[in-house]
Structures are given as structure tokens and as C-alpha cells.
py3Dmol code that shows the C-alpha trace and the ligand (Angstrom):
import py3Dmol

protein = """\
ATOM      1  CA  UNK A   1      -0.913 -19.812  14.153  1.00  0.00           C
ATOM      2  CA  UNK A   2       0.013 -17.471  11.364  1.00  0.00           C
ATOM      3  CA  UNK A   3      -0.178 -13.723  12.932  1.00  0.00           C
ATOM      4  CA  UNK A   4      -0.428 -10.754  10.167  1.00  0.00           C
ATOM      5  CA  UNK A   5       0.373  -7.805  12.567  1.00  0.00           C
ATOM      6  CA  UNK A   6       0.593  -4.002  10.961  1.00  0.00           C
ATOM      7  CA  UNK A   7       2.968  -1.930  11.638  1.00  0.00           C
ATOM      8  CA  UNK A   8       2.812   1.775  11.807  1.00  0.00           C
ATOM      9  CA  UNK A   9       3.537   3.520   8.598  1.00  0.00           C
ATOM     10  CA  UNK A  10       4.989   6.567  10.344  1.00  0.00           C
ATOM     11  CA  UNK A  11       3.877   7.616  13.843  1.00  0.00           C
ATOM     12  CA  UNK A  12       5.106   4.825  16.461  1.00  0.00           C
ATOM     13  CA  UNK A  13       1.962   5.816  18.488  1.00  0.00           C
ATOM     14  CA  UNK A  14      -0.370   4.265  16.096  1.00  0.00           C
ATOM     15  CA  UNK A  15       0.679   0.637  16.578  1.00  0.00           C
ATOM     16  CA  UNK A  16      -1.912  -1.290  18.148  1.00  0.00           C
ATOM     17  CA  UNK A  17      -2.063  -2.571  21.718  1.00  0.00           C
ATOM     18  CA  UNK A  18      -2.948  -6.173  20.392  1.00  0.00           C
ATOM     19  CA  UNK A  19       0.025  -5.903  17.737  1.00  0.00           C
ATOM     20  CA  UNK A  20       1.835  -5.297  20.568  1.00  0.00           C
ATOM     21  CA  UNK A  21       0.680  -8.098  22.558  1.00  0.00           C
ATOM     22  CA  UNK A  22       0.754 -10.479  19.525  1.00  0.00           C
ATOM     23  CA  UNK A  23       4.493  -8.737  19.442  1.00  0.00           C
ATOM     24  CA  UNK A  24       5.509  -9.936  22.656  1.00  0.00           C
ATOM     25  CA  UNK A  25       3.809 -13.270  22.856  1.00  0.00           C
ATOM     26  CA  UNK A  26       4.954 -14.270  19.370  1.00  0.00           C
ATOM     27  CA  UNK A  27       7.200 -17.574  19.047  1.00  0.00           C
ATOM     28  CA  UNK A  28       9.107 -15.832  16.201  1.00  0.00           C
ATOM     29  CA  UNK A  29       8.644 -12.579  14.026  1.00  0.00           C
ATOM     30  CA  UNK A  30       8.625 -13.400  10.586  1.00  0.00           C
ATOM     31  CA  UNK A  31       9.598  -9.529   8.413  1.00  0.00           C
ATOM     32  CA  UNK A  32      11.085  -7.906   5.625  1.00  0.00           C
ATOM     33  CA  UNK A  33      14.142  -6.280   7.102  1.00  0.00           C
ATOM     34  CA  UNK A  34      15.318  -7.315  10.173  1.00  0.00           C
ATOM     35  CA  UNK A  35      16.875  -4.268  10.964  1.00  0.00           C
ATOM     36  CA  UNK A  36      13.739  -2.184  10.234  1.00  0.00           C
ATOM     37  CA  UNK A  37      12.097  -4.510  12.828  1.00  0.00           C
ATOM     38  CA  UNK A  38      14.945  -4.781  15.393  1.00  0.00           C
ATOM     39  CA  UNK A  39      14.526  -0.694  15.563  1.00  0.00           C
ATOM     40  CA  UNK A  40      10.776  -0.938  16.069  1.00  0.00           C
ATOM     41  CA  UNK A  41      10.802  -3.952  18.230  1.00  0.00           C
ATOM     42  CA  UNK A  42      13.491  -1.726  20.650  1.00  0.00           C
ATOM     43  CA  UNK A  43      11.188   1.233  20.632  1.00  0.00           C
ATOM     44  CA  UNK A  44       8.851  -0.868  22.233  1.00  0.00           C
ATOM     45  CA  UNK A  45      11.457  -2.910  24.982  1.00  0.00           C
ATOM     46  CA  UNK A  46      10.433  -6.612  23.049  1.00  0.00           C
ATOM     47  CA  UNK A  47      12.753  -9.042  22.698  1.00  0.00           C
ATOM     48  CA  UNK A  48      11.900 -11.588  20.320  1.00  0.00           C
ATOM     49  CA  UNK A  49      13.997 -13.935  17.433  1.00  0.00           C
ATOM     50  CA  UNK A  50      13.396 -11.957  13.844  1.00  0.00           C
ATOM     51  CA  UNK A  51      13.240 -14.326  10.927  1.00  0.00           C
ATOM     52  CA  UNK A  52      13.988 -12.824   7.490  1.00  0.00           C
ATOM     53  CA  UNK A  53      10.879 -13.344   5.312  1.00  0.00           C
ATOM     54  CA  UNK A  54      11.708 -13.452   1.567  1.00  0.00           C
ATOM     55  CA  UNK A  55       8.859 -13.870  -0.550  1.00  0.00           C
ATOM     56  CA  UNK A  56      10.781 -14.271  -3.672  1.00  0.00           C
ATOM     57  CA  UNK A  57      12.421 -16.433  -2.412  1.00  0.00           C
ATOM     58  CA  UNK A  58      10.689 -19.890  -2.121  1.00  0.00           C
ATOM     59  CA  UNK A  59      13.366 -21.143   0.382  1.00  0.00           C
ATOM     60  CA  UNK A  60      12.840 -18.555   2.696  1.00  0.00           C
ATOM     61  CA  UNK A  61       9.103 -19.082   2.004  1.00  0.00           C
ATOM     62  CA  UNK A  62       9.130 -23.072   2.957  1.00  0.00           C
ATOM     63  CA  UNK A  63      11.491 -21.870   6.127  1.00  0.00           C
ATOM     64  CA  UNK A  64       8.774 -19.856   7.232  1.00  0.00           C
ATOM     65  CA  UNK A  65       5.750 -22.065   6.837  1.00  0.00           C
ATOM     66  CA  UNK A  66       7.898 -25.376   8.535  1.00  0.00           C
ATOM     67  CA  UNK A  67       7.948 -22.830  11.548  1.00  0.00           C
ATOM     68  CA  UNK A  68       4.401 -22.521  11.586  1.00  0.00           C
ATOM     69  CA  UNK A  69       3.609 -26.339  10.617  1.00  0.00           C
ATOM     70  CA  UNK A  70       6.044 -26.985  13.714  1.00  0.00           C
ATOM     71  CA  UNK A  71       3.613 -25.554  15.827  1.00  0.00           C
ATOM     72  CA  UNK A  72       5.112 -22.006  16.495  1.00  0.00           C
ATOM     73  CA  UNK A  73       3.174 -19.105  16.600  1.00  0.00           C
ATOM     74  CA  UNK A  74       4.681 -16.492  14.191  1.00  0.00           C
ATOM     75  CA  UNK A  75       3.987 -12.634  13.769  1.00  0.00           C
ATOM     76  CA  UNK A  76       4.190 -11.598   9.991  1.00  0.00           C
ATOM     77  CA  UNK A  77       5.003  -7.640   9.805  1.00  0.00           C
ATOM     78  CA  UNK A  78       6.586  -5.995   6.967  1.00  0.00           C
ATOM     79  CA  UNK A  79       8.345  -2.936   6.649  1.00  0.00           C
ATOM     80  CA  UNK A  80       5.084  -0.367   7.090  1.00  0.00           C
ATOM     81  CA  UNK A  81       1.572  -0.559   7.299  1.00  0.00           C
ATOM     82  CA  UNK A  82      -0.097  -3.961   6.651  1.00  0.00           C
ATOM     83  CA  UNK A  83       1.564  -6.992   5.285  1.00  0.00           C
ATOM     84  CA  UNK A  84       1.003  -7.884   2.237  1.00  0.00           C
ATOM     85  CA  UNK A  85      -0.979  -4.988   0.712  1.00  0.00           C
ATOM     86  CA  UNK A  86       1.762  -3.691  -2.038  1.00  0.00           C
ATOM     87  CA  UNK A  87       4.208  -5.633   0.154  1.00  0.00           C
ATOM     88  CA  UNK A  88       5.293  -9.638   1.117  1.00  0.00           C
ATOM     89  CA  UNK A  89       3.294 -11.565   3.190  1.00  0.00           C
ATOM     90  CA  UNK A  90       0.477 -13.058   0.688  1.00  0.00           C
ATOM     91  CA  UNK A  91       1.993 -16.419  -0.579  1.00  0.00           C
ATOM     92  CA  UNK A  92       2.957 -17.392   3.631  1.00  0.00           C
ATOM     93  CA  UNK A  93      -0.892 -16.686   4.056  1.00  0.00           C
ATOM     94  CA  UNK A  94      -1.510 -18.736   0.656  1.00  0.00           C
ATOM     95  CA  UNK A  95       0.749 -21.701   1.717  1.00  0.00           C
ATOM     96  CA  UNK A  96      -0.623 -21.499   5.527  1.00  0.00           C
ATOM     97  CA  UNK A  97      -4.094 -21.933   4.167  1.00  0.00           C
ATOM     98  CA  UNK A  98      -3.584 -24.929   2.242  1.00  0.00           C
ATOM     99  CA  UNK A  99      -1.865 -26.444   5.053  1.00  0.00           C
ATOM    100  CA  UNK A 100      -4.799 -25.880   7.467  1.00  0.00           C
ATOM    101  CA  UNK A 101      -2.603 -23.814   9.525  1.00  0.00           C
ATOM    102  CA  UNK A 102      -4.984 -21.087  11.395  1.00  0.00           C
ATOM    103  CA  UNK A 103      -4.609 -17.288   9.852  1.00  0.00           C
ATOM    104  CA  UNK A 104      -5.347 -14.237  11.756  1.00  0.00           C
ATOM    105  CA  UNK A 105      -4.955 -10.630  10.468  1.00  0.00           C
ATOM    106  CA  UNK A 106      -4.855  -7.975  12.949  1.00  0.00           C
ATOM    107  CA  UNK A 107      -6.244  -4.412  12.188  1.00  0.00           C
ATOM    108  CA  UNK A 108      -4.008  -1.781  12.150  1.00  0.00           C
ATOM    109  CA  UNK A 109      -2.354   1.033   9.944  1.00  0.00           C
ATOM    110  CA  UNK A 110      -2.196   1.191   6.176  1.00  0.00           C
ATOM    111  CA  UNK A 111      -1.424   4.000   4.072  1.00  0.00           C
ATOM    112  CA  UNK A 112      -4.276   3.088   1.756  1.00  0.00           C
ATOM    113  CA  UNK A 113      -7.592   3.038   4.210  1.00  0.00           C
ATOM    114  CA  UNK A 114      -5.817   6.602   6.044  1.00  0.00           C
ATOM    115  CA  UNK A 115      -4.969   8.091   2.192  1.00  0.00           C
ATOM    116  CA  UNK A 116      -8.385   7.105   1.119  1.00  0.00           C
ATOM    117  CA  UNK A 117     -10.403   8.356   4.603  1.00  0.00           C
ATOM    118  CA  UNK A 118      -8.642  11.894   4.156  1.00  0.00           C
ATOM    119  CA  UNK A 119      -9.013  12.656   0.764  1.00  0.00           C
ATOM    120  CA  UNK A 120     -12.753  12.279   1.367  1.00  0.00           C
ATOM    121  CA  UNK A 121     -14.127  11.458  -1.771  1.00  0.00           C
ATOM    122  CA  UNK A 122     -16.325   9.218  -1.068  1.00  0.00           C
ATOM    123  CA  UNK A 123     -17.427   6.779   1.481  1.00  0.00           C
ATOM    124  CA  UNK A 124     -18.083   3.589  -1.466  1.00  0.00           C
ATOM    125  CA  UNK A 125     -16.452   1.593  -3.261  1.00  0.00           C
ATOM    126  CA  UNK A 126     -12.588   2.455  -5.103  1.00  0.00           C
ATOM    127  CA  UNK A 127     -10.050   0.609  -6.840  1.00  0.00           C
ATOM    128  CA  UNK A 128      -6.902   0.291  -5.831  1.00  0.00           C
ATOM    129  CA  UNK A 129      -3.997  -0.193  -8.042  1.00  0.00           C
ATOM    130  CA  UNK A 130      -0.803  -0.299  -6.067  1.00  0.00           C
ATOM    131  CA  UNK A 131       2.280   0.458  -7.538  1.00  0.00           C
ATOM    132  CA  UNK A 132       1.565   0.675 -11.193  1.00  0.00           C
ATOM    133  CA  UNK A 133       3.859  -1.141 -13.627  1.00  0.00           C
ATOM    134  CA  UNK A 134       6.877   1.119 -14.641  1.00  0.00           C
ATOM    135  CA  UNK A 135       6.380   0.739 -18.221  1.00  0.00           C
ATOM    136  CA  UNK A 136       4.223   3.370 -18.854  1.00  0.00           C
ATOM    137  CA  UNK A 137       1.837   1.597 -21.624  1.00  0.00           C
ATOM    138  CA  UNK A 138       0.817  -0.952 -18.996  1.00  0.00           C
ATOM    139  CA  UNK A 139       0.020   2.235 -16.327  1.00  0.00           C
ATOM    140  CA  UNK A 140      -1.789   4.129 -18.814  1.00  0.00           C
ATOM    141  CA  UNK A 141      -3.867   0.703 -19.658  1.00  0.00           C
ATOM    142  CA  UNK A 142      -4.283  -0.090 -15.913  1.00  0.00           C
ATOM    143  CA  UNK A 143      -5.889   3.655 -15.044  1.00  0.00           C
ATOM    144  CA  UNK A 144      -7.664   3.492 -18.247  1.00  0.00           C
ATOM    145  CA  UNK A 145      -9.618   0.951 -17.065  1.00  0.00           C
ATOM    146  CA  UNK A 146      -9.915   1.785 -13.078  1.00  0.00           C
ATOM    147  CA  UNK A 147     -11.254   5.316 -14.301  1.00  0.00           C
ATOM    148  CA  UNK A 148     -14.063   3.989 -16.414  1.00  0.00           C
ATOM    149  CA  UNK A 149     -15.456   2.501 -13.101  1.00  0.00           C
ATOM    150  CA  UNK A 150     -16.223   6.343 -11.889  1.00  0.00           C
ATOM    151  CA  UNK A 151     -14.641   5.253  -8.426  1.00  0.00           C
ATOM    152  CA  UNK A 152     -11.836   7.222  -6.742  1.00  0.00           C
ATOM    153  CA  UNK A 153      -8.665   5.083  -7.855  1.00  0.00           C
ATOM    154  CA  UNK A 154      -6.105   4.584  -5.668  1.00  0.00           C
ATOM    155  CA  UNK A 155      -1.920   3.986  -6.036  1.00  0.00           C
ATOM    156  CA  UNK A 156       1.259   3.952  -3.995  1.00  0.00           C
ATOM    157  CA  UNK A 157       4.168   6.314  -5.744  1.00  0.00           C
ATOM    158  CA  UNK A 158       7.660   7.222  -3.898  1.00  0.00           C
ATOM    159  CA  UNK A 159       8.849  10.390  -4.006  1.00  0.00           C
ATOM    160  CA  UNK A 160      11.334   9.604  -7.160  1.00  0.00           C
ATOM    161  CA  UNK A 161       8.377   8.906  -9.850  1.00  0.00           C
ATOM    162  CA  UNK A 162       5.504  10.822  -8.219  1.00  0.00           C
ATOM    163  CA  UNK A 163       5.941  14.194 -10.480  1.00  0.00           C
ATOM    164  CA  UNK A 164       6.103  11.296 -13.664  1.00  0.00           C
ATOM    165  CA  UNK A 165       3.376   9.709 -12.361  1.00  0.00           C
ATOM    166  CA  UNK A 166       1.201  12.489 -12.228  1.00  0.00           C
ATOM    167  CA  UNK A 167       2.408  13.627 -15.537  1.00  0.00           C
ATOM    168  CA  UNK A 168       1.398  10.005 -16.828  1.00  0.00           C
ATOM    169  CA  UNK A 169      -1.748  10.535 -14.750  1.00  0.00           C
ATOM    170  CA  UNK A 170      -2.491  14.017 -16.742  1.00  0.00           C
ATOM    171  CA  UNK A 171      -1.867  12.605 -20.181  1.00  0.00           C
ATOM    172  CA  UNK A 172      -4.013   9.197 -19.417  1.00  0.00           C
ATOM    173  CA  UNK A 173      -7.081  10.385 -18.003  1.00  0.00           C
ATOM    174  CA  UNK A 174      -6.967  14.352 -18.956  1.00  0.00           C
ATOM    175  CA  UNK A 175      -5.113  16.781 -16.893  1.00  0.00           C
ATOM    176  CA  UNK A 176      -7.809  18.256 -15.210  1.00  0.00           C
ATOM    177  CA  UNK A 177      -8.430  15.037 -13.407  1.00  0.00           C
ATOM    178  CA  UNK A 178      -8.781  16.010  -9.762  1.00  0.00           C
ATOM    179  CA  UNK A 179      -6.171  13.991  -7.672  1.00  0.00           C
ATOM    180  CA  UNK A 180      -5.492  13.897  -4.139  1.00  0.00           C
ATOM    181  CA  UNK A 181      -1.576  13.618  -2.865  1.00  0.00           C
ATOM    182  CA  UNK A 182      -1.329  12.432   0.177  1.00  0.00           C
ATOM    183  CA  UNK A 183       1.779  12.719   1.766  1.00  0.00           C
ATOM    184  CA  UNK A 184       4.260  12.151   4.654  1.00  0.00           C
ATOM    185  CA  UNK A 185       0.861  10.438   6.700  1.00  0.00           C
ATOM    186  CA  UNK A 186       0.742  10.600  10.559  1.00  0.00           C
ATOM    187  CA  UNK A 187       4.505  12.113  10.406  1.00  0.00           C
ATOM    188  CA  UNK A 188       5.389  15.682  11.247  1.00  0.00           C
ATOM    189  CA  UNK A 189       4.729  17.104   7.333  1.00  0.00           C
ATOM    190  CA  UNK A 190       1.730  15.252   6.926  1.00  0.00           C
ATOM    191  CA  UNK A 191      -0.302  16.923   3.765  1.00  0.00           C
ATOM    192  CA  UNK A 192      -2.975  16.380   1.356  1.00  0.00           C
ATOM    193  CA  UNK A 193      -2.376  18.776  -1.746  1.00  0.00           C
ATOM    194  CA  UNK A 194      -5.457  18.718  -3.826  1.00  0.00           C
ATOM    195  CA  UNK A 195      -5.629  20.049  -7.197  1.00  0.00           C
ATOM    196  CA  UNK A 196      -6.136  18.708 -10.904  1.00  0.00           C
ATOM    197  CA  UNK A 197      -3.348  16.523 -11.695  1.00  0.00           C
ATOM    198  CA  UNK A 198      -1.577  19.208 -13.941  1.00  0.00           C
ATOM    199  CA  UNK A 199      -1.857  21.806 -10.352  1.00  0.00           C
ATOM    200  CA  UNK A 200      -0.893  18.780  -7.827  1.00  0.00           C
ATOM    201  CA  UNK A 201       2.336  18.094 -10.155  1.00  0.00           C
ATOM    202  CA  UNK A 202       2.966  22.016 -10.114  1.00  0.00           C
ATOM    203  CA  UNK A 203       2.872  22.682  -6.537  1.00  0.00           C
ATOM    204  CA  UNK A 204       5.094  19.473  -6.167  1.00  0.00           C
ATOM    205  CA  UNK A 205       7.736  19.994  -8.855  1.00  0.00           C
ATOM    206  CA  UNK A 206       7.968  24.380  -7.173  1.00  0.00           C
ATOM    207  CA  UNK A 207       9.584  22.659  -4.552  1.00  0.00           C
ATOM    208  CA  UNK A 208      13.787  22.720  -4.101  1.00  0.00           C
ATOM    209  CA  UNK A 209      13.327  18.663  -3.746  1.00  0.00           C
ATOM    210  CA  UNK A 210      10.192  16.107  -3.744  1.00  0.00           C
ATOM    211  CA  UNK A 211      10.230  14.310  -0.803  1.00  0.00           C
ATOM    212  CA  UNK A 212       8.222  11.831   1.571  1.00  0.00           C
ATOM    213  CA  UNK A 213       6.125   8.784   0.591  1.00  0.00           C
ATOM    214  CA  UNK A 214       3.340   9.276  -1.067  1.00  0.00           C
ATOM    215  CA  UNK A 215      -0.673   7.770  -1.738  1.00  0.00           C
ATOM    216  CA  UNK A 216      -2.312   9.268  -4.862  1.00  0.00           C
ATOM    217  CA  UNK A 217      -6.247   9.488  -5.139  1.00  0.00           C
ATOM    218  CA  UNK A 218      -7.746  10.142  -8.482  1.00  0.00           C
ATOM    219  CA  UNK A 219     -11.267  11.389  -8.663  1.00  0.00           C
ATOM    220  CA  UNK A 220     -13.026   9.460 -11.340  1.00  0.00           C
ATOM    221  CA  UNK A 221     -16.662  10.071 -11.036  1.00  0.00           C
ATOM    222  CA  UNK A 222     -17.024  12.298 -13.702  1.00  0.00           C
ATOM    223  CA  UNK A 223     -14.622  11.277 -15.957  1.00  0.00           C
ATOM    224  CA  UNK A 224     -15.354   9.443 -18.978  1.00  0.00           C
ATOM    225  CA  UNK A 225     -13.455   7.086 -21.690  1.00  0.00           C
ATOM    226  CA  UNK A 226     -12.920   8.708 -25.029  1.00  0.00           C
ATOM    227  CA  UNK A 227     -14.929   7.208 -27.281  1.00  0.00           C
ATOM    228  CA  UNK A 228     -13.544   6.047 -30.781  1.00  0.00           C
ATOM    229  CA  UNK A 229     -15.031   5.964 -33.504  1.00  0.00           C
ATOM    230  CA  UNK A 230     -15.440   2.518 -34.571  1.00  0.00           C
ATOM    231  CA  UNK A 231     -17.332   2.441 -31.055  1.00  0.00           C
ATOM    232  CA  UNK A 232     -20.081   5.382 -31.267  1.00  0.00           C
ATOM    233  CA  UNK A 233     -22.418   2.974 -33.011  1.00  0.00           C
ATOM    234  CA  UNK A 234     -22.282  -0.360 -30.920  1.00  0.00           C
ATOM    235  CA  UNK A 235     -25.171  -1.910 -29.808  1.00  0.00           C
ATOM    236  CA  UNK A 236     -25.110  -2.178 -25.864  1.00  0.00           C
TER     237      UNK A 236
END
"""
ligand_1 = """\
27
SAM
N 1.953 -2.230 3.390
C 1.953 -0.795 3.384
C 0.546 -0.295 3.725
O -0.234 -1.045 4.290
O 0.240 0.835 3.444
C 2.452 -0.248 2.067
C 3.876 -0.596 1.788
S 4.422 -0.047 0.231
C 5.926 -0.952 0.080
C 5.040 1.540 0.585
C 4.167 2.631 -0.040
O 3.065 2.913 0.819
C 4.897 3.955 -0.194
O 5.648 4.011 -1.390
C 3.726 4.927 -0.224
O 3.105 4.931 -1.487
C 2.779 4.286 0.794
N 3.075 4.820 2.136
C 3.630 4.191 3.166
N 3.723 4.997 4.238
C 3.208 6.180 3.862
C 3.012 7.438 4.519
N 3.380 7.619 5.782
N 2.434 8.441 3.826
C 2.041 8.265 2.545
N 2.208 7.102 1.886
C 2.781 6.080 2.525
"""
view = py3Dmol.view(width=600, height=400)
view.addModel(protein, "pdb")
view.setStyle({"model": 0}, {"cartoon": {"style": "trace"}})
view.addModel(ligand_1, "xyz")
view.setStyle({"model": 1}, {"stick": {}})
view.zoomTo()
view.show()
């Protein structure tokens, strides 16, 4: 059985009591950085073998999935938050599926659903983009097209690229585009700074350094694609 436990992405109190369970009764934890999970796996006194879980690497991938076709019963966690959401874990899941090997994802903390639930903009649908390409043609493209679906759009930025990204934001879908920044969630300087992009990148860049992780939400219901020319007169 192929476990998908989350982690928390910040507070240690918000891990689950059935991560923990599927923690401790785990053949074999399959993560990103052993380390990262040795430290969280000591916070909470479990003992377990830690199996470094590559997904670009396709040896590391078959290593992983002969464990589970032996029979074992592995924990996937990544670094933060939930496995394979803008981190490793989907082609084990992929390859675990086609070999009729039983998948079972745990609830539990992601930066995404907590970003999303605080900015309150709405309760429907959004889209959510990850961590947009770093050429910035491709981003611009990408948000482009999430905006015109008038849904709150959602990506992942460190703390190095967010005042670019805001910029990039600003220039893309105008700069009065209201954005959300959420920030530093469930730890100690937890914020949300709200603002148009242009007031969210000033109140960021006033700051002697930029620091924490980071979830931006862009308000897209009202915003609307610049129409060229060529386009006014098309037939719908
Ligand atoms: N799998 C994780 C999840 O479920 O949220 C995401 C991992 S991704 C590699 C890391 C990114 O998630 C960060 O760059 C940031 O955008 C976001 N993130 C993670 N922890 C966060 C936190 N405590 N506050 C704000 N954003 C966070």
C-alpha cells in the first residue's frame, strides 16, 4: 500500500494524528530529504527506515515502487505540505496505479487550500498555477490565460523572486490587480498583505530583507483580456 502522508508546512502541531499513525506503522518512509524527515520524524519519537525518493530520477523511482510491489507498506511525504502538489510524489502514484498497487492519500496541510481559505475570495472554483516557469514570456502567457477565467489564481513564489513576480504580475494583468500575499503560514510571522499588486510589491520591497515562503492569490473576477484589434469584430 502506497501511503501519501502531508506533512506540516510550518507549525509541527498541525500534523495529523492518522499521519502520525500511518508514520509509525509504515514499513518504510519514502521522502525528499532524509534529513528534513529524520528532524520531523525525531520531533515526534518514530523510528522508522527513510528511503530517499528521487523523482527525477527513474532509478530511485523503480527502487521505490519494487518496495511497494514487494508487499511493504510505504509512507510518501515530501519536504512540506502535501506530496506531490508543486513537489515529487506524482509519477510513484502514476507507476503504483498501473501496477494495481492500492493508493491512499491522507488529508492534511498544504499551503495552497490554507493560502486560498485566508485570502477569502471566494468559496468556488480557482486555478492554480504552481511555480510559474522562470522565463518570464511563458509566466506572462500562463496568467494571461488563468485570469481570463475570472477565478482567483493561485502560485507558489520563494522569497528570492516574489518582488519580480509581482512586478511580472503588475505588468501582465495591470497593476491594480488585487493580490493576496500570504506569508510565513501557521509560523510565528504568519501574514496576509493585501493590496493591488503594485501596493503588495511596495510594502514588501520597504522592508530591510524579503523573507519567508510565500502563496500569492490574484483576484481575477473583474479583470478582463485586452482586446486587440483584429479581435473586436469576431463572431462568437
Ligand atoms: N507540497 C507543498 C504544499 O502542499 O503546499 C508545497 C511545496 S513547494 C516545494 C514549496 C512552496 O509552497 C513554497 O515556495 C511556498 O510557495 C509554499 N509554502 C510552503 N510552506 C509555506 C508557508 N508556511 N507559508 C506560505 N507558503 C508556503
Amino acid at each position: 500500500m502506497l501511503y501519501i502522508v502531508p506533512t506540516p508546512i510550518g507549525n509541527l502541531r498541525d500534523i495529523t494524528l492518522r499521519a502520525l499513525d500511518v508514520l509509525q506503522t509504515a514499513d518504510v518512509i519514502l521522502c525528499e530529504d532524509t534529513r528534513r524527515t529524520q528532524q520531523l520524524l525525531t520531533h515526534f519519537q518514530i523510528s522508522k527506515p527513510l528511503v530517499r525518493y528521487n523523482e527525477n530520477d527513474d532509478r530511485s523511482v523503480a527502487r521505490c515502487l519494487d518496495a511497494l510491489k514487494s508487499g511493504k507498506n510505504c509512507a510518501l511525504v515530501s519536504d512540506c505540505g502535501t506530496p506531490c502538489i508543486s513537489d515529487p510524489g506524482w509519477k510513484l502514484v502514476q507507476e503504483a496505479v498501473k501496477a494495481d498497487i492500492p493508493v491512499t492519500s491522507l488529508p492534511g496541510p498544504s499551503a495552497l487550500a490554507c493560502a486560498l481559505a485566508g485570502a477569502g475570495l471566494t468559496g468556488g472554483a480557482f486555478t492554480f498555477l504552481g511555480f510559474l516557469p522562470r522565463k518570464p514570456g511563458k509566466a506572462a502567457k500562463l496568467l494571461r490565460q488563468a485570469a481570463q477565467l475570472n477565478h482567483p489564481v493561485v502560485v507558489y513564489e520563494s522569497p528570492y523572486r516574489v518582488l519580480k513576480m509581482l512586478e511580472l504580475i503588475g505588468k501582465t494583468l495591470g497593476a491594480t490587480i488585487p493580490v493576496v500575499a500570504a506569508r510565513e503560514l501557521s509560523k510565528v510571522y504568519e501574514e496576509y498583505v493585501r493590496g493591488t499588486a503594485a501596493e503588495v510589491a511596495q510594502q514588501l520591497a520597504k522592508r530591510p530583507k524579503v523573507q519567508g515562503e510565500f502563496v500569492l492569490i490574484l483576484d481575477c473576477f473583474d479583470y478582463t483580456a485586452p482586446q486587440k484589434e483584429d479581435e473586436t469584430n469576431e463572431d462568437l
